[in-house]
VOZAGU-609197 format. One record per residue (C-alpha): residue number from 1; chain; x, z, y. Coordinates in Angstrom, 3 decimals. Example, Ala and Ser with C-alpha at 12.3 -4.5 7.8 and 13.67 -1.06 7.14 Angstrom:
<nodes>
NODE   n chain     east       up    north
NODE   1     A   12.300    7.800   -4.500
NODE   2     A   13.670    7.140   -1.060
</nodes>
This chain:
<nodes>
NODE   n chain     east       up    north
NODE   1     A   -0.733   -5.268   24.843
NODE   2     A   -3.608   -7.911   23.975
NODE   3     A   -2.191  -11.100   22.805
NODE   4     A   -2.246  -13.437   25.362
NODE   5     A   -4.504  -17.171   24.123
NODE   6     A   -4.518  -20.668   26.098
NODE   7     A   -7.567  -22.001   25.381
NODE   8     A   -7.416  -25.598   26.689
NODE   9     A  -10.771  -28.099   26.010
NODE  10     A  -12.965  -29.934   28.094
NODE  11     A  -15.955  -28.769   25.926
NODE  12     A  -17.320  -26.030   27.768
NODE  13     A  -19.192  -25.372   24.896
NODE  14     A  -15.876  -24.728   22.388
NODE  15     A  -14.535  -22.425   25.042
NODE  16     A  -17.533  -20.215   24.942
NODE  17     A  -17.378  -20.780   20.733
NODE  18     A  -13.895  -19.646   20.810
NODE  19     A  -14.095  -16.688   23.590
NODE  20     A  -17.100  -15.218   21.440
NODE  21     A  -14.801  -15.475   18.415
NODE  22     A  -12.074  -13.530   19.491
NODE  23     A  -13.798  -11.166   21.433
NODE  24     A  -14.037   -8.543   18.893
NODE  25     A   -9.908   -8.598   19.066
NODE  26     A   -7.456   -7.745   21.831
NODE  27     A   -7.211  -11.081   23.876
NODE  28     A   -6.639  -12.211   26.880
NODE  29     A   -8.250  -15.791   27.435
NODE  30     A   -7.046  -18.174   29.760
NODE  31     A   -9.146  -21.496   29.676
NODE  32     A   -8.032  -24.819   31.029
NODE  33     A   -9.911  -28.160   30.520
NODE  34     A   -7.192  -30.264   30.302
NODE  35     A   -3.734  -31.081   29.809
NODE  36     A   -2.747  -30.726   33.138
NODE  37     A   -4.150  -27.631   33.565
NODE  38     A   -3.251  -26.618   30.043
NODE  39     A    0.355  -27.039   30.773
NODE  40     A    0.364  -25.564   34.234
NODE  41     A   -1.281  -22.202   32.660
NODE  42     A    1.343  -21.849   29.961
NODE  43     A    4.319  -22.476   32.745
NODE  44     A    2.138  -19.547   35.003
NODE  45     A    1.413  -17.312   31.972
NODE  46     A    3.312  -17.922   29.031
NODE  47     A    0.963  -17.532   26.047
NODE  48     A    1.616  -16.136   22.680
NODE  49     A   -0.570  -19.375   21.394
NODE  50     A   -1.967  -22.252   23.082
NODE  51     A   -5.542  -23.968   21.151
NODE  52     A   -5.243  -27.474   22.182
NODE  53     A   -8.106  -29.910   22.130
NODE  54     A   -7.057  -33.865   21.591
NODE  55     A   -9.363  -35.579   23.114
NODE  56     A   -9.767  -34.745   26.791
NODE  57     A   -9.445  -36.918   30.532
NODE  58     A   -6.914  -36.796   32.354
NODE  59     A   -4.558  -35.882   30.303
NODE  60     A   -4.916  -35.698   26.307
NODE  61     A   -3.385  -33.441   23.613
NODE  62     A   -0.979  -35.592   22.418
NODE  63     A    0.744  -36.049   25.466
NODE  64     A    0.290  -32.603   26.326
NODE  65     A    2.211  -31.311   23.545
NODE  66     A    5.170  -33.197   24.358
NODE  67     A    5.607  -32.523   27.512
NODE  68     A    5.053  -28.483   25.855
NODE  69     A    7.718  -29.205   23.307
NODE  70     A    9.976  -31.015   25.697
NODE  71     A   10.084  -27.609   28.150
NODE  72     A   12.364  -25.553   27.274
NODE  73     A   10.573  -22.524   28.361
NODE  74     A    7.193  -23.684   26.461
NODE  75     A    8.452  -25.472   23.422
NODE  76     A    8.618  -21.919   21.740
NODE  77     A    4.968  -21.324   21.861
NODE  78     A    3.038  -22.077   18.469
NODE  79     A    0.564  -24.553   19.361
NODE  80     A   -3.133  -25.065   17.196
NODE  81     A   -4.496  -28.053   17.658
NODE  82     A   -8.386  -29.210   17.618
NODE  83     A   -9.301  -32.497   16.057
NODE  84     A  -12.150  -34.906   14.904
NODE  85     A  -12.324  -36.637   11.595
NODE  86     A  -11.924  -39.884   13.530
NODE  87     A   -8.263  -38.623   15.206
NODE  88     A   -5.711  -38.622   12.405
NODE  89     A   -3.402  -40.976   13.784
NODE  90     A   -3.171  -38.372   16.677
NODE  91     A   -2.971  -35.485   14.130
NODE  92     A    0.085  -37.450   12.337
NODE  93     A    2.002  -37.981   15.952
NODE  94     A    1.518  -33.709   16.455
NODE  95     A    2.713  -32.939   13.507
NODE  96     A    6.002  -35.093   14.139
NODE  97     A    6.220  -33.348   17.988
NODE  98     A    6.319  -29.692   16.099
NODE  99     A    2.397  -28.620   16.029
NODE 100     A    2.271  -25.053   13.906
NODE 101     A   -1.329  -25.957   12.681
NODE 102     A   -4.789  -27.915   13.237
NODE 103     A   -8.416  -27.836   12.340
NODE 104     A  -10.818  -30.137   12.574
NODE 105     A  -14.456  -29.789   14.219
NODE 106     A  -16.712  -28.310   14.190
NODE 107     A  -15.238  -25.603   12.321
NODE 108     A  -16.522  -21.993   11.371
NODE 109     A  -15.403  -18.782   13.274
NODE 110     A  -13.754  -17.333   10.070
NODE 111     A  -12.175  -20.918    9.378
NODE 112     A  -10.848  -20.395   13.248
NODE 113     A   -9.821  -16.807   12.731
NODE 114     A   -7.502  -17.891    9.322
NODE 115     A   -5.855  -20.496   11.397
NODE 116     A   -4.930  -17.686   14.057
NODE 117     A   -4.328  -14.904   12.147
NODE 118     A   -1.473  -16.977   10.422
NODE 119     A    0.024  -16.892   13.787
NODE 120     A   -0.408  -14.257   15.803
NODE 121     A   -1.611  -10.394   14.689
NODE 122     A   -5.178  -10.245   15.810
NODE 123     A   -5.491   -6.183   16.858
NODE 124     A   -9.563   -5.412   17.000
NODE 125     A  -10.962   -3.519   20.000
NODE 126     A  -11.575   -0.299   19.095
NODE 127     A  -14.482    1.260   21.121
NODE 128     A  -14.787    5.371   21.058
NODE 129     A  -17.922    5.317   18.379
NODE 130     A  -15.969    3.270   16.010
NODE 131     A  -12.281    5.447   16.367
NODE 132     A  -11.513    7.011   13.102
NODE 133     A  -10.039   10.355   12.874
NODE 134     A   -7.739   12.257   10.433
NODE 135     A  -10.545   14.008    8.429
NODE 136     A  -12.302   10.896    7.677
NODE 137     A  -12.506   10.021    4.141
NODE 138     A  -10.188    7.281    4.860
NODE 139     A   -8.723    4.696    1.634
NODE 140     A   -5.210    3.874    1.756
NODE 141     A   -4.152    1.007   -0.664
NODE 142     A   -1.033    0.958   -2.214
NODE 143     A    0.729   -2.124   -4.044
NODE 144     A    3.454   -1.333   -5.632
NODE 145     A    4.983   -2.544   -9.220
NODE 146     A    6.586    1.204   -9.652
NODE 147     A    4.127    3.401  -10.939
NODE 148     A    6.428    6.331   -9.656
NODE 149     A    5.804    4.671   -6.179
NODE 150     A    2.295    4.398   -6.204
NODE 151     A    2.254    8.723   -8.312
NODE 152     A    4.478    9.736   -5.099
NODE 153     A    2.517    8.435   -2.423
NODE 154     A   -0.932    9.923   -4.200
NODE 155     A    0.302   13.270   -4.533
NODE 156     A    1.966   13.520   -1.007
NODE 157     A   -0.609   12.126    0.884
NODE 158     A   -3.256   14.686   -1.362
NODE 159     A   -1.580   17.853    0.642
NODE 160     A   -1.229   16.287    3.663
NODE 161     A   -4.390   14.296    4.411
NODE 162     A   -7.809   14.196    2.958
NODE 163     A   -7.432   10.452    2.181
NODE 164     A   -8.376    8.929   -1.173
NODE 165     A   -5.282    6.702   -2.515
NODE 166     A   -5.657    3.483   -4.418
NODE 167     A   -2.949    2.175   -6.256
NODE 168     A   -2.626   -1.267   -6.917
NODE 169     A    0.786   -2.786   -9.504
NODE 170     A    0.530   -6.743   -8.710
NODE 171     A   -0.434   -9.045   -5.480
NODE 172     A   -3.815  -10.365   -7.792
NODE 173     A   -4.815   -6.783   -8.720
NODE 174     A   -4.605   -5.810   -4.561
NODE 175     A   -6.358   -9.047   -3.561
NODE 176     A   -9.033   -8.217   -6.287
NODE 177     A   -9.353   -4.874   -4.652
NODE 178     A   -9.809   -5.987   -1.110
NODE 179     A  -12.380   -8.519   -2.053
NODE 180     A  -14.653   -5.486   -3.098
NODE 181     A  -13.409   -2.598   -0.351
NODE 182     A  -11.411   -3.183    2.472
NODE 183     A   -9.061   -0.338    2.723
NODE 184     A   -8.303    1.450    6.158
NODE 185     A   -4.361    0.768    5.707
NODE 186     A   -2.369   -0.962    3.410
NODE 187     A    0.969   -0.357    2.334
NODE 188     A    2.642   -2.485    0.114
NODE 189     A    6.168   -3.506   -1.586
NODE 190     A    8.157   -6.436    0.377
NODE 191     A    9.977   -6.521   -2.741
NODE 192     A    7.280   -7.220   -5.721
NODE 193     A    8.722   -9.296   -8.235
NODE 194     A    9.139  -12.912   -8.049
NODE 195     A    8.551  -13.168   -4.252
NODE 196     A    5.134  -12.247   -4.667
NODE 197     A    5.356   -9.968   -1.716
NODE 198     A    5.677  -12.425    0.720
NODE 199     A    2.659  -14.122   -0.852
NODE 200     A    0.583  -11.421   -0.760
NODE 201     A    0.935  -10.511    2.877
NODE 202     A    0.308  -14.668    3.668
NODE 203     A   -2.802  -14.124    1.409
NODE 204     A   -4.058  -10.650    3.347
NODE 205     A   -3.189  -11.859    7.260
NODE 206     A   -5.274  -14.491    6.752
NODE 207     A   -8.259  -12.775    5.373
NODE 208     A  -10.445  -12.809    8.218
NODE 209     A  -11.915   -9.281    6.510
NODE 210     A   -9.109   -7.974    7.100
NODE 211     A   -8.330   -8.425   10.101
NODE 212     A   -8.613   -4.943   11.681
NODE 213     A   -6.671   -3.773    8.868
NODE 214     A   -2.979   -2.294    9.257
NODE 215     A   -0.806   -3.585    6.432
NODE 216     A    2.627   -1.546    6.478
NODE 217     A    5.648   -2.597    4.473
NODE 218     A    7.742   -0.773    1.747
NODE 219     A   11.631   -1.712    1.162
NODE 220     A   14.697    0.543   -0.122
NODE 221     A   16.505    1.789    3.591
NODE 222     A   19.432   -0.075    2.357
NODE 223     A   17.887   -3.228    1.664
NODE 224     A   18.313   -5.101    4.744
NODE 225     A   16.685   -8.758    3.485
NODE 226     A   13.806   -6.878    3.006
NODE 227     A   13.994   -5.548    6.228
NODE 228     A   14.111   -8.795    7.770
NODE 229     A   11.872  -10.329    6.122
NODE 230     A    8.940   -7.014    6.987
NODE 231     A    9.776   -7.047   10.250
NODE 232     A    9.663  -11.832   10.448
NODE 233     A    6.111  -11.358    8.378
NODE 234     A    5.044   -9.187   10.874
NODE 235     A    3.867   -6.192    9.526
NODE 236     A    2.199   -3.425   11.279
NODE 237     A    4.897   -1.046   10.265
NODE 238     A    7.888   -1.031    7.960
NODE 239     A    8.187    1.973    5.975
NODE 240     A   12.017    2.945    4.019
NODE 241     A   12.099    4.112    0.986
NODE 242     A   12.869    6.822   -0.099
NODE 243     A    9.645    7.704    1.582
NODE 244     A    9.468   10.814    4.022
NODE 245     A    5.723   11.902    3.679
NODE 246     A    5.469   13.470    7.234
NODE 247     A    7.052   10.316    8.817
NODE 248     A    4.025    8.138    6.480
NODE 249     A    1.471   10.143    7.712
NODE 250     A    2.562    9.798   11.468
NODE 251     A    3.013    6.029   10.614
NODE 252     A   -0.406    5.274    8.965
NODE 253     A   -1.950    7.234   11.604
NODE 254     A   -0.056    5.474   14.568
NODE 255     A   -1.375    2.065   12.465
NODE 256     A   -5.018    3.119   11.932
NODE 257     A   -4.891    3.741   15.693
NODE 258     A   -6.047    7.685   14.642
NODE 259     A   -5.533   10.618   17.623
NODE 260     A   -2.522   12.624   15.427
NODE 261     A   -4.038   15.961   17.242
NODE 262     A   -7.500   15.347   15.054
NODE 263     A   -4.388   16.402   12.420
NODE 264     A   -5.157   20.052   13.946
NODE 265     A   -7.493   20.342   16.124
NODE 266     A  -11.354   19.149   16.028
NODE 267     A  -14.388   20.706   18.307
NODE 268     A  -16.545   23.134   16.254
NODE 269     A  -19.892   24.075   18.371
NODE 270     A  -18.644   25.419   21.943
NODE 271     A  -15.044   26.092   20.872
NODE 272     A  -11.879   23.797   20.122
NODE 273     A  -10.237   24.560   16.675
NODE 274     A   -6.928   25.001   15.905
NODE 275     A   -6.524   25.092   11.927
NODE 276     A   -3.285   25.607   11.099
NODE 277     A   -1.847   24.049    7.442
NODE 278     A   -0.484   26.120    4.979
NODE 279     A    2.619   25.262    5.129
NODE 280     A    3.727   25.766    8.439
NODE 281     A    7.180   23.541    8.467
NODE 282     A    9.281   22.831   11.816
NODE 283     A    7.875   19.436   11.880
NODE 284     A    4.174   20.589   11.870
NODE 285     A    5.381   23.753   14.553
NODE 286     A    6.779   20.634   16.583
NODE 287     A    3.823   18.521   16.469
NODE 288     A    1.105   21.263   17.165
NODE 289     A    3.446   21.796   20.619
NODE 290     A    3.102   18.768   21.519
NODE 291     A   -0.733   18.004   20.683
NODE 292     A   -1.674   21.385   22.643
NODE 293     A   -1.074   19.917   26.106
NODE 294     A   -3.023   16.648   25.805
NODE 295     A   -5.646   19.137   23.777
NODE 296     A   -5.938   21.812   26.727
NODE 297     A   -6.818   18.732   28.811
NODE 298     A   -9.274   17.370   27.254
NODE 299     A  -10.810   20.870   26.549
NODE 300     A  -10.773   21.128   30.255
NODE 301     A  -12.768   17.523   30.931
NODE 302     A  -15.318   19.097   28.421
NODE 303     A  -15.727   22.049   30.238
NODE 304     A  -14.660   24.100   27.070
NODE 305     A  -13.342   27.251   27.864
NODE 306     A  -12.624   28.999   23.715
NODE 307     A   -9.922   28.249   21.255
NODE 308     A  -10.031   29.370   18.028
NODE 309     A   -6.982   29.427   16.636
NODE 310     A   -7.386   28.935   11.900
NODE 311     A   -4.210   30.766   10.811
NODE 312     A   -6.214   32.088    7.409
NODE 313     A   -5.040   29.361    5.201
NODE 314     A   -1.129   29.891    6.128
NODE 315     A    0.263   31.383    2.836
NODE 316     A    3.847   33.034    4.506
NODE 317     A    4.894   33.438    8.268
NODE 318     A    8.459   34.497    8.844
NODE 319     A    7.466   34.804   12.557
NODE 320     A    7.202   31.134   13.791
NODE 321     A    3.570   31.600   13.296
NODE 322     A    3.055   34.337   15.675
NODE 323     A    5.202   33.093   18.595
NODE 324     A    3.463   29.744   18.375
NODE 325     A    0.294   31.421   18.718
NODE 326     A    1.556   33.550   21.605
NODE 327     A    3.265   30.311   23.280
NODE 328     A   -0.518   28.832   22.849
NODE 329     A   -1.878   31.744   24.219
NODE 330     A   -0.491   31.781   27.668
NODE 331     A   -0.719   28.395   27.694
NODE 332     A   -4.766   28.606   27.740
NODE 333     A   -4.598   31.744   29.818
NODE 334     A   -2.537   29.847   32.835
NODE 335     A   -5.798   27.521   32.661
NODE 336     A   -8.465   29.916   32.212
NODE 337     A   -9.057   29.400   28.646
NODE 338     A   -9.529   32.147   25.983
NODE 339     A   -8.297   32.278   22.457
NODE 340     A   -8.754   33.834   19.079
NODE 341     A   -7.312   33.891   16.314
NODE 342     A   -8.440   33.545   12.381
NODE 343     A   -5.648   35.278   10.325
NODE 344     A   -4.666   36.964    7.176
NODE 345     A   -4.524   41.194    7.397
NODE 346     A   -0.712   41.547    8.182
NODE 347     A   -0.656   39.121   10.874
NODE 348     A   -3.974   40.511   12.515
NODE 349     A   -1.669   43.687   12.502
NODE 350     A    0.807   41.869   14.587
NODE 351     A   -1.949   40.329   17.256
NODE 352     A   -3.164   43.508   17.516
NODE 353     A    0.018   45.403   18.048
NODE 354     A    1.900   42.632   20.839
NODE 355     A    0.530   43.220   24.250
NODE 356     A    0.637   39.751   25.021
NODE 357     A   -2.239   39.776   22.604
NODE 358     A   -3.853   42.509   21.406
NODE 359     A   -6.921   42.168   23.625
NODE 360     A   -7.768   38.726   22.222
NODE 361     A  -10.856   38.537   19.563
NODE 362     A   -9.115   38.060   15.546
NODE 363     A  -10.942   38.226   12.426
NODE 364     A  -10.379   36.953    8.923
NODE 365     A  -12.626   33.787    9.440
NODE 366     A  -13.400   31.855   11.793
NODE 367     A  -17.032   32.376   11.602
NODE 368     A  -15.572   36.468   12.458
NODE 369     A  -13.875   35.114   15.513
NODE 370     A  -16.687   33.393   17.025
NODE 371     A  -19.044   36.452   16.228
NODE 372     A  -16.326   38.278   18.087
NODE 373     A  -16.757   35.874   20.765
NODE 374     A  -20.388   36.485   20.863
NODE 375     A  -20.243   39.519   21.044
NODE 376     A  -17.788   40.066   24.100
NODE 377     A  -20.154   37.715   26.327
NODE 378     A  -22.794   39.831   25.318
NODE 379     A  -21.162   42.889   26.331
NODE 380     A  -20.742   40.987   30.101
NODE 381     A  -24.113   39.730   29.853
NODE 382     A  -26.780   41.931   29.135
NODE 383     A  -28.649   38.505   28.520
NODE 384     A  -27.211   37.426   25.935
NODE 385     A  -27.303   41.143   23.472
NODE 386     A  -28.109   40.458   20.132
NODE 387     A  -26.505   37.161   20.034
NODE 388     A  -23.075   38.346   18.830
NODE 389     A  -24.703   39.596   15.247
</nodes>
């Protein structure tokens, strides 16, 4: 949902200032050039944060945030005001009728952003070139003052994701970091000594670099001031500890706004791969499921008609391994789609010996399956002979 912004000035000029300033986020802008208008457009749409201009005709600032605070249906709605150098009488009079913040113009876009990033989470559009995916050589950054933390985290996320982990001990040493590499996530302890948590997260939502950044909590499951406290500073996320890796993984992807099926699958030339971890848990049998029918759809919007399905680097398979493949099978058959499968010698021995799929193409790679592949169009397609070597 994009957060919803009452823009109300008679300077056409700051409207167009502000609009181009938040239009790299998720916002919906409703202008209004006074504060008439202003406060009929909060009664019609009920914004999550009204920018209110002082000086305007017909009806000023001033008296338009009274008659805001004195609604009970508005006066909840965190109010920025915009001021001269010449208007701090005004300034003192909305700071007595409950104004959350000002700034004074002109003012800079970043200087703008601060200001509403203290408020309200600014989430940035993300436009299909610029989506990240889960083989990207993402950097997670971690701030934590337990070095056992910060080890666990590192080694879990190592063989789960191919994401490079930065660990961080105090709120200086993270802001340090950030000023020379902004991470792709950041999770951090609610609970850092001395209340520094809380000062930390002030210090990195208002960073206007990091604004597109996810910043997840940490606290103990039992901790539930902590909990409050994540959830009232708004993070992107709250994560208990003791920390389930799995859960993190679905959590920093959910945050870093990542497809979960690039987890599994990813297009390789003219087929859609499948490459299945190598430890094959109920969670990951689960999740694969689930992926396949938003994955068989897209396949079919591509017009790609192959799956190869990368069962090579799975080290043991007490059977789960082969039915999902076979439940994945007749899935793509129902819809026209053919599969193959990549797989160690004694499971090869089981495709080939199940009737359900012992005509599909297997091999020991993947670059063996799609030779296979080749090779069985060629057969259909005098053509194309010679292709499948």
């Amino acid at each position: 949902m994009p957060i919803k912004i009452l823009t109300v000035d008679d300077s056409k000029i700051f409207q167009k200032f502000i609009a181009k300033t938040l239009k790299p986020f998720a916002c919906q802008i409703t202008e209004a050039s006074n504060g008439l208008e202003g406060i009929a457009a909060a009664t019609r749409d009920k914004p999550d944060l009204i920018i209110l201009d002082i000086t305007m005709p017909v009806m000023d600032g001033v008296e338009a945030l009274a008659r805001l605070k004195s609604d009970p249906s508005l006066k909840g709605i965190p109010v920025i005001m915009l001021t001269g150098e010449s208007d701090r009488e005004s300034v003192l009079k909305t700071v007595k009728l409950g104004v959350r913040d000002y700034i004074v113009k002109p003012f800079k876009a970043d200087q703008f952003l601060e200001k509403v990033a203290k408020i309200v989470t600014l989430v940035p559009v993300v436009t299909e070139s610029r989506k990240k995916t889960f083989s990207d050589a993402l950097t997670i950054l971690v701030v934590d003052d337990k070095p056992a933390i910060i080890s666990m985290i590192t080694d879990g996320l190592k063989g789960k994701a191919p994401w490079k982990v930065v660990g961080k001990p105090t709120g200086a040493d993270a802001m340090a970091e950030v000023a020379s590499a902004i991470p792709d996530a950041i999770l951090m302890s609610v609970s850092l000594p001395n209340n520094e948590g809380e000062t930390l997260l002030q210090q990195l939502r208002s960073n206007p670099r990091l604004h597109a950044t996810p910043i997840l909590g940490m606290c103990a499951q039992t901790d539930q001031d902590a909990l409050g406290r994540a959830e009232k500073a708004g993070c992107s996320g709250i994560v208990t500890k003791p920390i389930d890796i799995d859960v993190l993984v679905g959590q920093l992807l959910k945050a870093m706004n990542i497809d979960a099926s690039t987890m599994y699958f990813a297009v390789v030339d003219d087929a859609q791969l499948l490459t299945l971890p190598a430890k094959m848990t109920a969670k990951v049998m689960n999740d694969i499921s689930g992926l396949a029918g938003k994955v068989f759809n897209d396949m079919v919007n591509a017009g790609l008609v192959k799956m190869i399905i990368d069962a090579a680097p799975v080290k043991e398979d007490d059977g789960s391994v082969s039915k999902l493949t076979l439940s994945i099978v007749q899935r793509a058959e129902e819809i026209s789609i053919k599969v193959g499968v990549a797989c160690s010698a004694p499971m090869m021995r089981d495709v080939r010996s199940s009737k359900e799929t012992a005509a599909i193409p297997v091999g020991a790679s993947v670059a063996e399956v799609q030779a296979a592949f080749r090779k069985e169009a060629a057969a259909k397609n005098p053509a194309l002979r010679g292709m499948g070597r």
